[in-house]
N, C-alpha and C positions, 0 to 999 in steps of 0.2 A: 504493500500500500504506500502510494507517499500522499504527500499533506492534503493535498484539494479530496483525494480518497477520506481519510482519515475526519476530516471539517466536515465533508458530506454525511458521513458516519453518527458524527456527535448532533447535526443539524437537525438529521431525520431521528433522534431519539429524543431531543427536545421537542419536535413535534408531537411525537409521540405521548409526555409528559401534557404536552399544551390539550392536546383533547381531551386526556384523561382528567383533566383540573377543569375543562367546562364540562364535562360531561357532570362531577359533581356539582360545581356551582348553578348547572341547569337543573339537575335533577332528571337528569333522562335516567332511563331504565336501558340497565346494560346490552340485555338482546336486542334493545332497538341500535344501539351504535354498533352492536355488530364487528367489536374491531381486537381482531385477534390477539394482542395486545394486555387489554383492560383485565381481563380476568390475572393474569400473574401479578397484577400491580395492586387489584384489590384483596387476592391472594398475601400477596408479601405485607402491606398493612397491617391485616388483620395478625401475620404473623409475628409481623415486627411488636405489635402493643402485648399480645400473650407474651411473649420473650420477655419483656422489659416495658412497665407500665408508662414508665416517665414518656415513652410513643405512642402518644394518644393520636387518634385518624387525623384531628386539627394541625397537632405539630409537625408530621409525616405531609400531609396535605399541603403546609407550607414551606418546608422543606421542597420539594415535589415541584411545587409553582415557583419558588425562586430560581429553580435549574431551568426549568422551561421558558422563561422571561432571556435566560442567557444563551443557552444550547441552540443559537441558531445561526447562519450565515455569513451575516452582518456582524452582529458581535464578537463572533470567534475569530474572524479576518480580520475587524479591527485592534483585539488583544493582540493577533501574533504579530503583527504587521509591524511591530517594536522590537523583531527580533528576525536574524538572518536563522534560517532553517534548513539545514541541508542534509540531505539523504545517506544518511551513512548506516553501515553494518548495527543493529540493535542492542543497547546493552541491559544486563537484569537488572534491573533497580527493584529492591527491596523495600513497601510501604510498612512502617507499621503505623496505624491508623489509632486516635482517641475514639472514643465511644459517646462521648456525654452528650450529644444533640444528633438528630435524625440528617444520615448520609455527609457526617461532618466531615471524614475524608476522600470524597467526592473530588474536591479542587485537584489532591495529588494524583487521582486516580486521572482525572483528565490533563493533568501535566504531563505525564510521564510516556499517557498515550499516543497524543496528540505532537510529541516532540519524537517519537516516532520508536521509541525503548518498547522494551516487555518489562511487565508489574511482577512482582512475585509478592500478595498481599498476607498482613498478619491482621486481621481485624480484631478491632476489641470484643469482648464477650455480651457488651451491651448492644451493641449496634453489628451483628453478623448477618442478616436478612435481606435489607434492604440492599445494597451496594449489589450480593448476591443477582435479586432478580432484574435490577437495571443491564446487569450481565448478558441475564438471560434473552433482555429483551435487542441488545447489543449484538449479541452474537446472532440473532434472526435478521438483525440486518444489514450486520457486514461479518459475515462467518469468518472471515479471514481472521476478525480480533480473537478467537477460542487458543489460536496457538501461541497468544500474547499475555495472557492474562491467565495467573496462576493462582489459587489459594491455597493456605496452608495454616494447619494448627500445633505443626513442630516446630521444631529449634530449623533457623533459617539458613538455608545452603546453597550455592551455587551463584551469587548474587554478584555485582562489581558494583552497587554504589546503593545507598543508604538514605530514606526520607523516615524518620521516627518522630513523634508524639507522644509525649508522655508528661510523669510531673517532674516537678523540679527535681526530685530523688531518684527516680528513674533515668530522667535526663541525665547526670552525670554517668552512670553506671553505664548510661548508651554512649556517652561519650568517650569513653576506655573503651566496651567493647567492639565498636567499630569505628576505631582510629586509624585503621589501616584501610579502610575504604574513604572514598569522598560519600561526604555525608551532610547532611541538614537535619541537626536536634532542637528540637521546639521544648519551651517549657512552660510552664503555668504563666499563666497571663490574666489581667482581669481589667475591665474597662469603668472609665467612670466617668460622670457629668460634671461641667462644672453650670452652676447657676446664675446669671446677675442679681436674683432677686424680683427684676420686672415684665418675667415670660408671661406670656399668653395661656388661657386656659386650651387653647388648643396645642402648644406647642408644650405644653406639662401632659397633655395626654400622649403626644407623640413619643416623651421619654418614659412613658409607663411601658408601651409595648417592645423600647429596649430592655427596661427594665424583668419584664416576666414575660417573652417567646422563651417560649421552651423550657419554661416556671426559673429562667434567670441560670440556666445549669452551663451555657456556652460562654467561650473566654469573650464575646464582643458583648455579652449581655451587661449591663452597666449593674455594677455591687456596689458604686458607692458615688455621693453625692460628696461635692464640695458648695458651698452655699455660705453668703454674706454672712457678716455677723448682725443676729437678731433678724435672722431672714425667720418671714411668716410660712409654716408650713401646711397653712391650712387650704390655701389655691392646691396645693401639691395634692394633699391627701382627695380635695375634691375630683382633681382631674384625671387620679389615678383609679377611682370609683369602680370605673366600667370595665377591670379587671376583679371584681370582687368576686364574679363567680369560681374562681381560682380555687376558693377556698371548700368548695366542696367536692374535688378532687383528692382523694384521700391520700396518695401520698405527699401530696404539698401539704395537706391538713396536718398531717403527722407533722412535718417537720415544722409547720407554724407552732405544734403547742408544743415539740420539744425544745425549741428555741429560744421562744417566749420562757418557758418553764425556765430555762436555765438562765437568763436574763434578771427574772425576776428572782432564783434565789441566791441569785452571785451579789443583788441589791445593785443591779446596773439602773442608770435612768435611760428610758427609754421610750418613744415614739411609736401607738398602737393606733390602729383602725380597724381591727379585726382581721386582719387577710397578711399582714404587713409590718414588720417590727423594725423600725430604725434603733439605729444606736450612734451615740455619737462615739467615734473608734477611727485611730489613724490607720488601721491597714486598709489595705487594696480590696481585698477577698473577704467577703460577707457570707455567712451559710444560706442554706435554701429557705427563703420567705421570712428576709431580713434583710438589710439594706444598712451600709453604715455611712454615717457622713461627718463631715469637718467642718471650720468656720476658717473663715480667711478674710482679711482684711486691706490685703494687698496684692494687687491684680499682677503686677511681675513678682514680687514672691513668690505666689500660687505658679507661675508659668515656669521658676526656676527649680520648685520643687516637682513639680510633675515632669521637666525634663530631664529633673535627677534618678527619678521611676522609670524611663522613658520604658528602659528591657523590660520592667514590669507590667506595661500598660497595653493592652490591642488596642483601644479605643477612647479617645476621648471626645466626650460627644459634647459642645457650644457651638455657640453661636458671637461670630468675631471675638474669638480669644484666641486661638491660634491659626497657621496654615494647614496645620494637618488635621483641622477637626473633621467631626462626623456630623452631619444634621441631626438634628432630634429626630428620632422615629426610624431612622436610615441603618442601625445599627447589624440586624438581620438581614439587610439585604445589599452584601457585598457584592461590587463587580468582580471581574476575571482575574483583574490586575490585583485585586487587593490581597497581597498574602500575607498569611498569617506568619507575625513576627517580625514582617516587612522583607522576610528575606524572599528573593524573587527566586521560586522552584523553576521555574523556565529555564535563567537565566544558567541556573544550574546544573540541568539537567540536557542544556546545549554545551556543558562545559566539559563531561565526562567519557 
């Protein structure tokens, strides 16, 4: 295969995603769309949330629609088009992939493709189904990718270069064990807002749905607020409202009252609405259905300290505070180019 092959490939399986997301949004009934397709995709859903609850249809569904918005044409010729491509002999590049949000290793999967390599995938134990059936739905329409694409649940062999995800403690241990290959090790990362104080009640809703896609478990979901001193957090709690059903989700529920619980008898002061537990707390990384935040008083201080975090941070989502921010509400739905960690897998992946 080479490129314009390989583009065509990813183009017509974003299609593929693209009817499968109106078909639900219309509510057609499956045997009327009739498309060979749909049944493995609603197959692997419902697989996906029995595996692992945190994969509710909604978050899988958006997941789904975010790749379908990109897997097309246009877009994947405008990403590569910032990079020289040339045909050369294929090398094994070895993923091992994080688990914590629906088809999070996706990006590498279509790096490593699309730059013309064979994958030899380790997938996490949370997230083993879906990647699976996009596979399946992959190899129906360009067969060619079945002798590219490998998975495996052993110790990883035969490989020439290395893309892993893990945590910070993993991360190192990946870092010794494959220092003899060219490699790309990712570590924890966690994203935050900063405030002025005078947002919009629509633009505090838009950071609620960074805040809880995917009940907040992915590194671009924002854990932590920076916010004025003697900022009013009552616009906040109002705008963030129409996520309250969240809390009837029993594994977010658990971990609101075990969190709360612990908050409350460690005698922390803290920020409740029922669904949502701030706490004022300088780290990065907030638990699930908790939110921590800071005061700041000084707008290049706050810019000096956070680009003293910088390794630590995927996202920093304002508005005219920095160049590299995120819009409100934009935090889930990265382009092609956006990778995680900043390090460009392309770039890398043309290098080896």
């Amino acid at each position: 295969m080479n490129l314009h092959d390989r583009i065509n490939a990813f183009s017509k399986l974003g299609n593929v995603l693209h009817r499968f997301i109106l078909q639900h949004e219309q509510d057609l009934d499956q045997a009327q769309t009739a498309d060979q397709y749909f049944s493995l995709l609603s197959n692997g859903i419902q697989k996906a949330y029995h595996h692992n609850n945190w994969f509710t249809e909604a978050n899988v569904l958006y997941s789904i629609r975010s790749w379908a918005k990109l897997l097309n044409e246009n877009s994947l010729n405008e990403w590569l088009n910032h990079y020289t491509i040339k045909e050369k002999p294929p090398k094994s590049v070895a993923v091992i992939m994080a688990g914590n949000i629906p088809l999070v290793g996706f990006h590498d999967f279509l790096c490593v493709l699309i730059t013309g390599h064979r994958i030899l995938i380790k997938e996490s134990s949370n997230d083993n189904v879906l990647l699976k059936t996009l596979c399946d739905i992959l190899f129906k329409i360009e067969p060619r990718f079945e002798h590219l694409i490998r998975f495996t649940n052993e110790q990883l062999k035969n490989y020439d270069a290395v893309i892993a995800t893990g945590s910070n403690n993993t991360a190192r241990y990946f870092e010794y064990y494959f220092s003899k290959y060219p490699h790309v090790i990712r570590k924890n990362r966690n994203s935050v807002a900063v405030l002025r104080g005078n947002e919009s009640l629509e633009t505090l809703e838009a950071l609620s749905d960074d805040i809880f896609r995917y009940y907040g478990l992915g590194c671009r979901n924002v854990s932590k607020l920076y916010v004025p001193e003697d900022y009013d957090f009552n616009l906040f709690f109002n705008a963030i409202y129409k996520w309250h059903p969240v809390i009837h989700e029993h594994k977010y529920a658990n971990n609101y009252d075990y969190n709360k619980a612990v908050y409350l008898m460690s005698e922390y002061d803290i920020l409740d609405n029922g669904f949502l537990v701030l706490k004022q707390d300088p780290q990065l990384s907030s638990p699930i259905a908790s939110l921590n935040y800071e005061y700041y008083n000084n707008k290049e201080q706050l810019k000096a300290k956070i680009t003293h975090l910088s390794e630590d941070i995927q996202c920093v989502v304002s508005e005219g505070f920095i160049t590299s921010e995120i819009p409100f509400g934009e935090t889930q739905s990265p382009g092609l180019s956006a990778y995680a960690d900043d390090l460009d897998t392309v770039e890398f992946l043309l290098t080896i």
